[in-house]
DODO-703127 format. One line per 4 residues: their letters; for each residue x negated, y, z of C-alpha. Coordinates in steps of 0.05 Angstrom, whole numbers, plus 32768, in hexadecimal, padded with zeros to 4 digits. Layout:
N
A = X:Y:Z ~ ...
# end
This chain:
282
XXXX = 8000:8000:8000 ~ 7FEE:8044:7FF7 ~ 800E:8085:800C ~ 800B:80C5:8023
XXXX = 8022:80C6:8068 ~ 802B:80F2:809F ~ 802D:80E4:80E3 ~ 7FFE:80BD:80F7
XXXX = 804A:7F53:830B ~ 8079:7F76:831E ~ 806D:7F81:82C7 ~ 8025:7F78:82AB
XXXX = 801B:7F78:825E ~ 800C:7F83:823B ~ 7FD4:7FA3:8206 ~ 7FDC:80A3:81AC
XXXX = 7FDF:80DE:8173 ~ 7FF5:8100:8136 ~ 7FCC:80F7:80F5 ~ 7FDC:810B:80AD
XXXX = 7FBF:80D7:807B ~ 7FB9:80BD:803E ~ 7FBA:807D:8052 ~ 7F91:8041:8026
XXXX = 7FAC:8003:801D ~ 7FB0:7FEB:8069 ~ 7F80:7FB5:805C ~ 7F40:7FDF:8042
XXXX = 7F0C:7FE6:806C ~ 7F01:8026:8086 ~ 7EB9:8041:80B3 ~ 7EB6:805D:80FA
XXXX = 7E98:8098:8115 ~ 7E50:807B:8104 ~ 7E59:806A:80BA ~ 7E64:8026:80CA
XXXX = 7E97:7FFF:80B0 ~ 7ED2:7FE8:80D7 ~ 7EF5:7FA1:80C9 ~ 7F3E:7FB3:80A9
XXXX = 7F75:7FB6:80E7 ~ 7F9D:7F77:80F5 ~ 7FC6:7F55:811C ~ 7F9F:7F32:815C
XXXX = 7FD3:7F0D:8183 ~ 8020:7F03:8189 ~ 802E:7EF0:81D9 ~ 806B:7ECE:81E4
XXXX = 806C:7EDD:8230 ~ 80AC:7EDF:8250 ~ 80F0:7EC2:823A ~ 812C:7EE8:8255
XXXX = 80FA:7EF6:828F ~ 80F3:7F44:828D ~ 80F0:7F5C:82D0 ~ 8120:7F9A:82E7
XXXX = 80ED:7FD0:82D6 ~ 80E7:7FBD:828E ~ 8121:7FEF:8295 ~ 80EB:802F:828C
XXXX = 80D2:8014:8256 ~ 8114:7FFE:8230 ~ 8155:8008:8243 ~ 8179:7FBF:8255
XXXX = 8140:7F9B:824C ~ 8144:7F7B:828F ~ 814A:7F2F:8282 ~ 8130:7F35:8242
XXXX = 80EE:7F1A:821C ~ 80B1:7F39:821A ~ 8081:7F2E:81E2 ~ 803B:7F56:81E2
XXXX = 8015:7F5C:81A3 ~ 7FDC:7F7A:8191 ~ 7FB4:7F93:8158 ~ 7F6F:7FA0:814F
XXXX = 7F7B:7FEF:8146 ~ 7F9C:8021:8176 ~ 7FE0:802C:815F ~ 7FF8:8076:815B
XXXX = 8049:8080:817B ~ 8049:806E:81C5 ~ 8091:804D:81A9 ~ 8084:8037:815F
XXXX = 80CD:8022:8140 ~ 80E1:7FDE:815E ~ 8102:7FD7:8119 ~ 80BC:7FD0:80FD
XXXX = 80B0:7F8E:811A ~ 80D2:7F4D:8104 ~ 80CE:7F0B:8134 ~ 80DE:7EC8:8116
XXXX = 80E1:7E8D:8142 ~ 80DC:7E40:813A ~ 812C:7E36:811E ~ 8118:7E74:80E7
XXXX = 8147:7EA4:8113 ~ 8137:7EE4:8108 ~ 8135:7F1B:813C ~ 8122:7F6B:8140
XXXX = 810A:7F84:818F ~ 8133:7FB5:81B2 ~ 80F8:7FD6:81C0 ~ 80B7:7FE3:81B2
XXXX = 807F:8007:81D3 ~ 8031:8007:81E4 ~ 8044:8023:8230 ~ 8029:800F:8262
XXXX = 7FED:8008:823D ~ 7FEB:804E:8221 ~ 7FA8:8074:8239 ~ 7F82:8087:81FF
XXXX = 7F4C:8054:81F4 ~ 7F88:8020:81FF ~ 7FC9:8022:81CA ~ 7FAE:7FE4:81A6
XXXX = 7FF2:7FB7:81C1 ~ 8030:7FC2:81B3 ~ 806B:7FA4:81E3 ~ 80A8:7F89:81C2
XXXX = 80E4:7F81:81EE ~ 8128:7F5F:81E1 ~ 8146:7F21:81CC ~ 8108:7F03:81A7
XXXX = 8111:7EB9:81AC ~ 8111:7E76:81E2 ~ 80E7:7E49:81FD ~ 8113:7E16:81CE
XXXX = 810F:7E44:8193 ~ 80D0:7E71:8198 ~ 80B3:7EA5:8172 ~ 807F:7E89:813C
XXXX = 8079:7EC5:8111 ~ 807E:7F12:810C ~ 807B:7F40:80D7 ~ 8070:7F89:80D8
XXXX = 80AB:7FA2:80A9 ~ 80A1:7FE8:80BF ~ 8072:801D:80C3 ~ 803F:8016:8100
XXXX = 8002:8045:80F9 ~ 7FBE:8048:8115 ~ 7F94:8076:8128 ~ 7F69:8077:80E9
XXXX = 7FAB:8083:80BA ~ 7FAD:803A:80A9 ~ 7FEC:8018:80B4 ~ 7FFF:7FCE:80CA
XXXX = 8047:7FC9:8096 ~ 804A:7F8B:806A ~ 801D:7F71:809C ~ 802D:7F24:80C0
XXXX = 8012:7EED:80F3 ~ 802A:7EAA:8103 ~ 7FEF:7EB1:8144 ~ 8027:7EAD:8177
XXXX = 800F:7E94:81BC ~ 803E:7E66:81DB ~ 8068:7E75:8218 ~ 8043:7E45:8247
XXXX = 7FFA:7E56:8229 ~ 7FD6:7E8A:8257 ~ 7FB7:7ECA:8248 ~ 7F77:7ED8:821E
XXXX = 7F3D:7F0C:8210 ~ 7F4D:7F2E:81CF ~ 7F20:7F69:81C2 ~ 7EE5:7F8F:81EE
XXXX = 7EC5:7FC8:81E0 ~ 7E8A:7FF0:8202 ~ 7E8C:8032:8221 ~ 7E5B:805B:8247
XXXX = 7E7B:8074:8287 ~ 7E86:80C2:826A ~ 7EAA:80A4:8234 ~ 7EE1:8089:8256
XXXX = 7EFD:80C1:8284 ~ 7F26:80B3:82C6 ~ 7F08:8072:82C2 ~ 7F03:8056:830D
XXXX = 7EC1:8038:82F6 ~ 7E8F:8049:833F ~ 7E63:807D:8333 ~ 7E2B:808B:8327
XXXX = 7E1C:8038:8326 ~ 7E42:8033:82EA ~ 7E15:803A:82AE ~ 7E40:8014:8279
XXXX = 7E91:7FFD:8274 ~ 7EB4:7FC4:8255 ~ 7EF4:7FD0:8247 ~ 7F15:7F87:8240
XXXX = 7F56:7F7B:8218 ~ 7F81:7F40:8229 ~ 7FBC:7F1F:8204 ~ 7FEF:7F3B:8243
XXXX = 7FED:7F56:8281 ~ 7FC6:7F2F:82B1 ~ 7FB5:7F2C:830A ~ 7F99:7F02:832F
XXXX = 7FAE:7EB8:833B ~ 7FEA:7EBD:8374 ~ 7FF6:7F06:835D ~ 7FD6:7F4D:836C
XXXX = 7FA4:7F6B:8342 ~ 7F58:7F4E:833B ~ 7F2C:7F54:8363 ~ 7EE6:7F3B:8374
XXXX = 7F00:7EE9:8370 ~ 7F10:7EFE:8328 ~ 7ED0:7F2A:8323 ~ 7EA5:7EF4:8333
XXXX = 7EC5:7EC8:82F9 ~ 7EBB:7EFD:82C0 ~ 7E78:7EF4:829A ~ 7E55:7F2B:8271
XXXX = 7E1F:7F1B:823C ~ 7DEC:7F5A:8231 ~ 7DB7:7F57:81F2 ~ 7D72:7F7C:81FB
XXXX = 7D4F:7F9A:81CA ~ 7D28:7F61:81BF ~ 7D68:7F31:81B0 ~ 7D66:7F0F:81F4
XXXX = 7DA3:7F0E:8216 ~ 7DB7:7F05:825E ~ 7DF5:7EFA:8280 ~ 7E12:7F2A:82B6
XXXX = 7E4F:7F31:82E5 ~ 7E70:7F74:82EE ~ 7E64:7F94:8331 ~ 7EAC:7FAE:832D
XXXX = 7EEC:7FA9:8304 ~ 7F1C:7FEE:82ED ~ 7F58:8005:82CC ~ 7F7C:7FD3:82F9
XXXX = 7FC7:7FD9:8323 ~ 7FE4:8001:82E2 ~ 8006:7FC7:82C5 ~ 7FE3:7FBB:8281
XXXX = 7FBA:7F89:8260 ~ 7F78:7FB1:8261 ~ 7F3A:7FA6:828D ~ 7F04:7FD6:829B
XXXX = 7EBB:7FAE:82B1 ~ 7E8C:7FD2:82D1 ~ 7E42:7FC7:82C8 ~ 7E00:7FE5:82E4
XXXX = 7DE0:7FCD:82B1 ~ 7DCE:8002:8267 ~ 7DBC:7FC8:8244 ~ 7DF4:7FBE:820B
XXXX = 7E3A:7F87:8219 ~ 7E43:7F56:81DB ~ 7E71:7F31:8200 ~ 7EA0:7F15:8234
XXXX = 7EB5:7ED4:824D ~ 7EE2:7EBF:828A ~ 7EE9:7E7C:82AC ~ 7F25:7E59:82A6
XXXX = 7F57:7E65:82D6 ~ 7F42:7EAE:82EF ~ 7F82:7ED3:82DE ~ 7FCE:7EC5:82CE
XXXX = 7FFB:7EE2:829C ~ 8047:7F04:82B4 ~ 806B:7EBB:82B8 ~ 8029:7E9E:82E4
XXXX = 8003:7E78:82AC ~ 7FBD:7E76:82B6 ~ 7F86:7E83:8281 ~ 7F55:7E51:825D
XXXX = 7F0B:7E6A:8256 ~ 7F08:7EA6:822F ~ 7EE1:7ECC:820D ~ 7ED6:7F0F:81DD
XXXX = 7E9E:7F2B:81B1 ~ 7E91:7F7B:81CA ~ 7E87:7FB1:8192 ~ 7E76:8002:81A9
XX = 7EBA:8020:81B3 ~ 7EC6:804E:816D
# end
């Protein structure tokens, strides 16, 4: 496609601007602030994780979603609205039922180097019928001007499978502002995205059990590469799917793995081993 456009547990989940654009087709590959080029945006995950299980204050989010599903999916760019047009996105489930969310938002995960997932709420499927595909039928833009229409993924995560890492990216601690990152120890942040919302095994947010659990591989100069634990987690008790890890260490994050069974998703299912490359935040 191309256009001219203008525009652009209580309840853990998870994963904005105005742009004018020409937009390229939404699959070309486009550079960041460096030069370098970025891989075209796409669709990362589609979370079944809660049937008819929306607690009360899904309410703030959508009105009468209470009761309702919950489906978290998120893309590899930062999406633009805060609510994006739930008409836009198009579940199919297991019978080939089709259904459009009442709602659709990136809240509560809407700080500014977050907006990568979207929440759709509403009648979305059943454990006996579940979702198995979605299609973007509508426009969704990202940041760069690209946007995600015409777009699809039959990646749906099952009901009963637990959360996963998804993207990370690197900050230095200036970068990230309000971040509750200690300082002046903090001399580099990985910001952690997870399939949905996630706290600690038995409830309440993570904390050093979960710390301990969460590995972080650094490469020197030379290529060597060593593994360290954050000496403190961030960005937690606001009821989204993001992470902040907190190292004392310069040398530069390529990735992320944690153990199996460190962290449950809104209906209690625990994660497998985990794990995400890290790329400089752009």
């Amino acid at each position: 496609m191309s256009a001219c456009m203008s525009l652009f547990h209580s309840f853990r989940w998870v994963p904005l601007l105005l742009v004018s654009a020409c937009a390229a087709n939404p699959g070309a590959v486009r550079a960041n602030a460096s030069g370098s080029e970025l891989s075209p945006p796409e669709i990362l995950d589609v979370f079944f994780g809660l049937d008819d299980a929306l607690p009360l204050n899904a309410v703030f989010l959508c009105p009468g979603a209470e009761g309702l599903d919950g489906i978290p999916v998120t893309f590899s760019r930062r999406v633009v609205d805060t609510y994006p047009s739930a008409k836009s996105f198009r579940i199919t489930t297991q019978s080939n039922a089709t259904y459009t969310p009442r709602c659709a938002t990136v809240r509560p995960a809407n700080d500014d180097s977050e907006h990568h997932t979207v929440l759709l709420m509403g009648q979305l499927g059943s454990q006996s019928d579940p979702p198995v595909r979605l299609d973007i039928v509508g426009s969704v833009v990202f940041e760069d001007g690209s946007d995600a229409r015409g777009q699809s993924s039959t990646h749906v995560t099952s009901l009963t499978a637990g959360p996963s890492l998804l993207i990370g990216l690197r900050y230095a601690p200036e970068e990230l502002s309000g971040t509750d990152c200690p300082s002046p120890a903090t001399k580099q942040i990985v910001q952690v995205t997870w399939s949905g919302g996630v706290s600690a095994v038995g409830g309440g947010d993570l904390g050093n059990t979960q710390r301990m659990r969460m590995h972080v591989t650094v490469s020197e100069p030379d290529g060597s590469r060593r593994e360290l634990i954050p000496f403190a987690l961030a960005d937690l008790g606001d009821n989204d799917n993001y992470v902040q890890l907190c190292l004392d260490d310069s040398t530069p994050a390529v990735s992320v793995r944690v153990e199996a069974d460190t962290c449950v998703d809104p209906r209690g299912d625990p994660n497998g081993e985990t794990s995400v490359s890290v790329s400089p935040a752009s």
